[in-house]
C-alpha positions in Angstrom: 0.0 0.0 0.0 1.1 3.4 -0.9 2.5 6.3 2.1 -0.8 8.3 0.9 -3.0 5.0 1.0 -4.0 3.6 5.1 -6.4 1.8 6.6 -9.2 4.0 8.6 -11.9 3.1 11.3 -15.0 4.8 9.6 -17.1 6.6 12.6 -20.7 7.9 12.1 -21.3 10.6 14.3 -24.8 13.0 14.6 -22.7 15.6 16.2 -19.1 15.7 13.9 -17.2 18.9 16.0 -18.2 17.3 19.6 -16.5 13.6 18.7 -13.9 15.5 17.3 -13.8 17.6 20.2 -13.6 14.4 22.4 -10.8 12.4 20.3 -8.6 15.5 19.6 -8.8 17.4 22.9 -9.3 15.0 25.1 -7.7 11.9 23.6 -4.9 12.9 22.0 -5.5 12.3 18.8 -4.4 15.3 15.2 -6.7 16.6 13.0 -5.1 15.9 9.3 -8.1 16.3 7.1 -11.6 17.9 7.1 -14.3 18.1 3.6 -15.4 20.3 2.9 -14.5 23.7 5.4 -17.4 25.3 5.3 -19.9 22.8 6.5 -17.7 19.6 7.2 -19.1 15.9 6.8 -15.9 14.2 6.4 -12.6 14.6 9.1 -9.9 12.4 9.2 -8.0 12.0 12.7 -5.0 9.9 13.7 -2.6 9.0 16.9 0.3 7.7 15.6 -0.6 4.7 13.1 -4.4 4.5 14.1 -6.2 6.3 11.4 -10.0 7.1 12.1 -12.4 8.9 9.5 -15.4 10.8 11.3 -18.7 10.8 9.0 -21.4 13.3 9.5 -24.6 10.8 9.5 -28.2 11.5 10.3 -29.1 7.5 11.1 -26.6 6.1 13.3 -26.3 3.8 14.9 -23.4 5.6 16.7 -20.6 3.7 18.3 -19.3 3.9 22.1 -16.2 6.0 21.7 -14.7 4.9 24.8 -14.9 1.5 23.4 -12.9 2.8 20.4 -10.2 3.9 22.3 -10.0 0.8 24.0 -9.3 -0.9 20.8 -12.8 -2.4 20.4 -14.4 -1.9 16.5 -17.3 -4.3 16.9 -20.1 -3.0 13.9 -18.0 -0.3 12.1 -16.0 -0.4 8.8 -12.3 -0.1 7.9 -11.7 1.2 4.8 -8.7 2.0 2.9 -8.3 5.7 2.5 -6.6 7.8 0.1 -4.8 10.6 2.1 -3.7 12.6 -1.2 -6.3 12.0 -3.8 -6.4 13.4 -7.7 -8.6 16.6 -8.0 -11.8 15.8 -9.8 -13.0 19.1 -11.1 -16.6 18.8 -12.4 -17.3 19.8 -16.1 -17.9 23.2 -16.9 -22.2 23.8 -16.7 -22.8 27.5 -15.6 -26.3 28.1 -14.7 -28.1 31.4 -14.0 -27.9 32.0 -10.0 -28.7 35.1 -7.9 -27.9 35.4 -4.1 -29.0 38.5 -2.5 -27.9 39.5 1.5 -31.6 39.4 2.6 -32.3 35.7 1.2 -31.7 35.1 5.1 -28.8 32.6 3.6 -27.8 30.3 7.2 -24.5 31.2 8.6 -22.4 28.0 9.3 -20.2 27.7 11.1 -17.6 25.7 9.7 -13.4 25.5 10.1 -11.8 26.8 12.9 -15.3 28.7 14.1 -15.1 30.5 10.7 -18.8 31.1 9.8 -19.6 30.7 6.1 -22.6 32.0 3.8 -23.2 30.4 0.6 -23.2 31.9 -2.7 -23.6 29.5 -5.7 -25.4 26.2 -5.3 -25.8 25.3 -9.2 -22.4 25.4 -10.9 -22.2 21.3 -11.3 -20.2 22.0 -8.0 -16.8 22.8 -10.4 -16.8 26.2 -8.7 -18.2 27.5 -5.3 -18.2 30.6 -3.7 -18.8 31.6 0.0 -19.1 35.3 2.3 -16.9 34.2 5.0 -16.7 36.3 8.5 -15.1 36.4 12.1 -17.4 38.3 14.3 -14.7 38.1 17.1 -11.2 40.0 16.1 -8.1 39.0 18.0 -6.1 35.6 17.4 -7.4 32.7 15.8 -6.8 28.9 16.4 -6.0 28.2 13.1 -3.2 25.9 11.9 -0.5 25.6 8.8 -2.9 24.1 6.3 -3.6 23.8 2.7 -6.1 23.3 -0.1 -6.3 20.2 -2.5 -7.7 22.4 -5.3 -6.7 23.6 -8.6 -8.2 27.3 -8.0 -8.7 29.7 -4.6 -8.5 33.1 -4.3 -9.7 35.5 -0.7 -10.7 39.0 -1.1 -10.9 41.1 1.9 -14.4 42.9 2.1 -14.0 44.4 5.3 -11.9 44.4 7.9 -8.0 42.9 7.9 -6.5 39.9 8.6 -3.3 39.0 9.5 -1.4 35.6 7.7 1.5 34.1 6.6 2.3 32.0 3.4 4.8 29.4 2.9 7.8 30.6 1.0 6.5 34.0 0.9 8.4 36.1 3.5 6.8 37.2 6.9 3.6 37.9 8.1 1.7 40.5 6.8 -1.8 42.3 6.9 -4.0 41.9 4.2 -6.7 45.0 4.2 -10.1 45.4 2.8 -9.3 46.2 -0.9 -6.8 43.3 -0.7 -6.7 39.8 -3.1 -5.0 36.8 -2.7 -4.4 34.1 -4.7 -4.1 30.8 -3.2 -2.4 28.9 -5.1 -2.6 25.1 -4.9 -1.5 23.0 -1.6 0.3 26.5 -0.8 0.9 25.8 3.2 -0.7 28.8 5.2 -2.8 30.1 8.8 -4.4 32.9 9.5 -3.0 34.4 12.5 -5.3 37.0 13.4 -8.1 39.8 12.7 -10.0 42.5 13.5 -13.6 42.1 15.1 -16.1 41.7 12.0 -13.9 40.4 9.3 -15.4 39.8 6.0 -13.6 37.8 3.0 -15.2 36.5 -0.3 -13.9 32.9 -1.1 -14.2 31.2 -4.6 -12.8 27.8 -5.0 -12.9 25.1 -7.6 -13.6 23.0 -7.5 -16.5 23.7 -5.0 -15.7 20.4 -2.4 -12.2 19.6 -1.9 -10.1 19.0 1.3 -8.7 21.1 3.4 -5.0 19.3 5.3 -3.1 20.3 8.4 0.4 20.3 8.0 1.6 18.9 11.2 5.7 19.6 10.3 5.9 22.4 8.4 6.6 25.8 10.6 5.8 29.6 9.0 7.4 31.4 8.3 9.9 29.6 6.4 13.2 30.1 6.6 14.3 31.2 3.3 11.7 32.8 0.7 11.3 31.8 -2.9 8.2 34.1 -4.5 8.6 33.0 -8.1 8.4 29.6 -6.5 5.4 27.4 -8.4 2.5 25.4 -6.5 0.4 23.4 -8.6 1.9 25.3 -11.5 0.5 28.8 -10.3 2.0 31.6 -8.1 1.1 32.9 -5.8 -0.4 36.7 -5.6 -1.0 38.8 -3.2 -2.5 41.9 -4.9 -3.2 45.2 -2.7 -6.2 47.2 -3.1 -5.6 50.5 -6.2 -8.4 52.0 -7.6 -6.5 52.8 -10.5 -5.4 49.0 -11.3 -8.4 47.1 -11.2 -7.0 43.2 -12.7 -5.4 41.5 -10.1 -3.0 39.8 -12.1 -4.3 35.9 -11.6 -4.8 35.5 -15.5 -0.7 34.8 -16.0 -0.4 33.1 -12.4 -2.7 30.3 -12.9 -1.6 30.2 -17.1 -4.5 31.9 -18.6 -7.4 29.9 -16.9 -9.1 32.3 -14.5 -8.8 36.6 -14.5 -10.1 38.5 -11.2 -10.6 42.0 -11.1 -13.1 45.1 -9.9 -15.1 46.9 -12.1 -16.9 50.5 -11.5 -19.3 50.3 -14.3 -21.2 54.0 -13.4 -22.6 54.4 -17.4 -24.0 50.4 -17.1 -22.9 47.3 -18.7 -24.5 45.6 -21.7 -22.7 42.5 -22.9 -22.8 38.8 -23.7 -20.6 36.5 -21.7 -18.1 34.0 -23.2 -16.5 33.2 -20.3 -17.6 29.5 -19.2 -17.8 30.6 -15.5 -18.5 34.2 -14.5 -19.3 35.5 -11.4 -20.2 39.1 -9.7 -20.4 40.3 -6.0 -21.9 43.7 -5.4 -19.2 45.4 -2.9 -21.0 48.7 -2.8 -23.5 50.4 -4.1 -26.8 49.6 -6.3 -27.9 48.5 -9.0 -30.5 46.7 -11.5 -29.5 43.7 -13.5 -31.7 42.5 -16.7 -31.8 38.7 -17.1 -34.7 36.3 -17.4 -35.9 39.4 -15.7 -35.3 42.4 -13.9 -33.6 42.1 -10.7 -32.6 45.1 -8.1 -29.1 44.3 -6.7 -27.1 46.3 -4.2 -24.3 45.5 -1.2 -23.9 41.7 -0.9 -25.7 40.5 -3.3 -24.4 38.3 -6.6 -25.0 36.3 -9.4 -23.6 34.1 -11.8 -24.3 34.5 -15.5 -24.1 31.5 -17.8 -22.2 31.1 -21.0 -23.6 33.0 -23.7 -26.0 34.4 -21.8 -26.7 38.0 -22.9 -27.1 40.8 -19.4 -26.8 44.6 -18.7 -26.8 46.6 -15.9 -28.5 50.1 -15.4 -29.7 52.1 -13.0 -25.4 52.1 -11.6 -25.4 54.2 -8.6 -22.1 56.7 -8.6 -20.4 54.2 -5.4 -21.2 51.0 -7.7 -18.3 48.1 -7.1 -18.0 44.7 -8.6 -15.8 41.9 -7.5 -15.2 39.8 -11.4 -14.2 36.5 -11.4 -14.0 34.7 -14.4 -13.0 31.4 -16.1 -11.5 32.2 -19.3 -11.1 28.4 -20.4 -12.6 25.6 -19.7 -10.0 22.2 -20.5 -9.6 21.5 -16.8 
């Protein structure tokens, strides 16, 4: 069997953060994985060469965890699990979706008592996008992690947030304004943040794991920012109102362009792009599809390939976060 490839006690469990609560902080054992971060079903814990996978399950029936500890597996599966698997990106199959801030969207709370708000539930899952916020500033528990992913990029909506990036010098604060491109399996943590901290996530594919890294301590040592992860680079790009491309296009070798626009006289066009995707940052506005819809702060949409749109009715303070997938072989 492979390194990546062990053997791990599956455990269903109603309540997922309270058994991992009880084998973590009171057992001893690591967190390595969790799937996805924002609403995880899936975490995989060891303690030394006992692997155990934690499954979110509705129906039970749930096993005595003392008697797990005790080495007793009566009733529950072992299954050989894969701790480095290939990233299966869904095909491209942009729908038409709008999310507006008073849809009363759930807050979850998901990794690290980060609480997420979905925006996109109909893109074939290849992307997925979520509001993400910390209504308590100061430190965080988080840990060096990464993303098994082939795209994921945060921008800072409000607030700042201290973090650190392998191979990428010392800590630093990104502010509201800010973008950064996450390039794949890049080890990071967030440090710290102000009270009320709002980022914008898009990832794709939309489920993919999240890994502690248990050895490797940031900041490194040496830095090395032309350095390649997963073929990309990785960008931090800091807020300018007169620059408004972040510069992902030639990072991630043409397949996805992020940017602002501040389109005041309206926008009439017909997308190409096989994934694109806007988030009102400020102001108002009224977008014409299969419809007419009013849109202002914290609302989005995504527009489907060669769907025709326009937007009128721009107030003066009107700001769009773009992202876009400019091809659509991967």
């Amino acid at each position: 069997m492979s390194q990546s490839k062990v053997k791990a006690i599956i455990v269903p469990c109603k309540k997922i953060q309270k058994v991992l609560g009880y084998f973590t902080e009171e057992n001893g054992y690591q967190l390595d994985r969790i799937y996805p971060a924002d609403d995880p079903s899936i975490i995989d814990i060891s303690k030394g060469e006992k692997h155990i996978r934690l499954k979110r399950s509705e129906k039970g029936p749930f096993p005595n965890l003392e008697l797990i500890l005790n080495g007793h597996f009566d009733g529950l599966y072992i299954e050989t699990i894969d701790l480095n698997p290939p990233v299966d990106v869904p095909e491209a199959n942009s729908s038409f979706e709008i999310t507006k801030m008073t849809d009363e969207s759930p807050w979850i709370v998901g990794r690290v008592g980060m609480e997420y708000r979905n925006l996109m539930d109909h893109q074939n899952e290849r992307f997925g996008a979520s509001h993400i916020r910390i209504t308590e500033g100061g430190e965080l528990s988080d840990y060096v992690h990464y993303h098994q992913l082939r795209f994921q990029m945060i921008y800072c909506y409000k607030g700042w947030v201290k973090l650190v990036y392998e191979d990428q010098g010392a800590p630093f604060i990104m502010k509201a304004g800010d973008c950064v491109l996450q390039a794949p399996e890049i080890r990071h943590r967030v440090l710290e943040c102000e009270k009320g901290l709002e980022v914008i996530e898009v990832n794709s594919p939309a489920r993919h794991m999240t890994a502690r890294d248990h050895e490797l301590k940031l900041p490194t040592e040496s830095s090395d920012p032309d350095r390649l992860f997963g073929g990309q680079r990785y960008i931090h790009y800091r807020g300018n109102y007169n620059h408004d491309d972040f510069g992902f296009f030639d990072a991630t070798n043409g397949v996805m362009a992020v940017g602002t626009l501040y389109p005041k006289e309206g926008i009439h066009m017909k997308n190409e792009y096989p994934f694109l995707f806007h988030f009102i940052l400020t102001g108002k506005c009224e977008l014409e599809f299969e419809g007419i819809q009013p849109l202002s702060t914290g609302d989005c949409y995504v527009i489907p390939k060669n769907g025709e749109f326009s937007l009128s009715h721009c107030s003066e303070d009107l700001k769009i976060l773009e992202v876009r997938e400019e091809v659509d072989h991967l």
